[in-house]
C-alpha positions in Angstrom: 0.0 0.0 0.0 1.4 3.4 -1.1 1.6 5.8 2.2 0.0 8.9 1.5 1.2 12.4 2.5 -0.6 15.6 3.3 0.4 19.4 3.5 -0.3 21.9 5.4 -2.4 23.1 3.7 -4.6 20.1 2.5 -4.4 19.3 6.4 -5.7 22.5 7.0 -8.8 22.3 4.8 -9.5 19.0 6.6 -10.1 19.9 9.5 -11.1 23.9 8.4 -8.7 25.7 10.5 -5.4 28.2 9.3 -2.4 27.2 8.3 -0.9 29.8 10.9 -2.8 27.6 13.7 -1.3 24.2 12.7 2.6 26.3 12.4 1.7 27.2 16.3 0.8 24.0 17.1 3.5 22.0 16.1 5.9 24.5 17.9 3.4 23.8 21.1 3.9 19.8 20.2 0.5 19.6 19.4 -1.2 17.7 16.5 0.1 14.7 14.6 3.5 13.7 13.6 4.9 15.4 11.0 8.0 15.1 7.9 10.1 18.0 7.3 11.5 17.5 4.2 13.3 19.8 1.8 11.7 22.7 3.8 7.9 21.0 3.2 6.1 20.0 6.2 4.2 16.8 5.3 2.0 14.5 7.5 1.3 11.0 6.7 -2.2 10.1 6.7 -1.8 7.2 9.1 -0.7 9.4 11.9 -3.1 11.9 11.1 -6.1 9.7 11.6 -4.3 8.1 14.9 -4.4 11.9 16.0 -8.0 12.1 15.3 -8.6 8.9 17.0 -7.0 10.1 20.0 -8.8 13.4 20.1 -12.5 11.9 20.2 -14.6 12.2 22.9 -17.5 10.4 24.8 -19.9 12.2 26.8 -19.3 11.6 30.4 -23.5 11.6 30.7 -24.2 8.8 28.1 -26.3 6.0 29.4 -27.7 7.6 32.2 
């Protein structure tokens, strides 16, 4: 299976924020792991959906 990269700014569109506000959070070590290569900030898609996966939430009231 080929591994499939995203930019910064395709990342950004996914999840409709600015590309200033990922820049900010990778220097606060937030977000998903990312490539620098060649000056190009890439993020795998793997890690990007673990990052997702890690960020959902359950509401502490469900099932009562």
């Amino acid at each position: 299976m080929a591994v499939i990269h995203l930019n910064q700014k395709q990342l950004a569109t996914r999840w409709n924020i600015s590309e200033a506000t990922l820049e900010r959070w990778r220097c606060e070590g937030i977000g998903p792991k990312f490539l620098k290569l060649c000056g190009r900030v890439l993020c795998r898609q793997v890690d990007i959906e673990a990052y997702e996966e890690s960020c959902l939430a359950t509401s502490q009231h469900a099932g009562q």
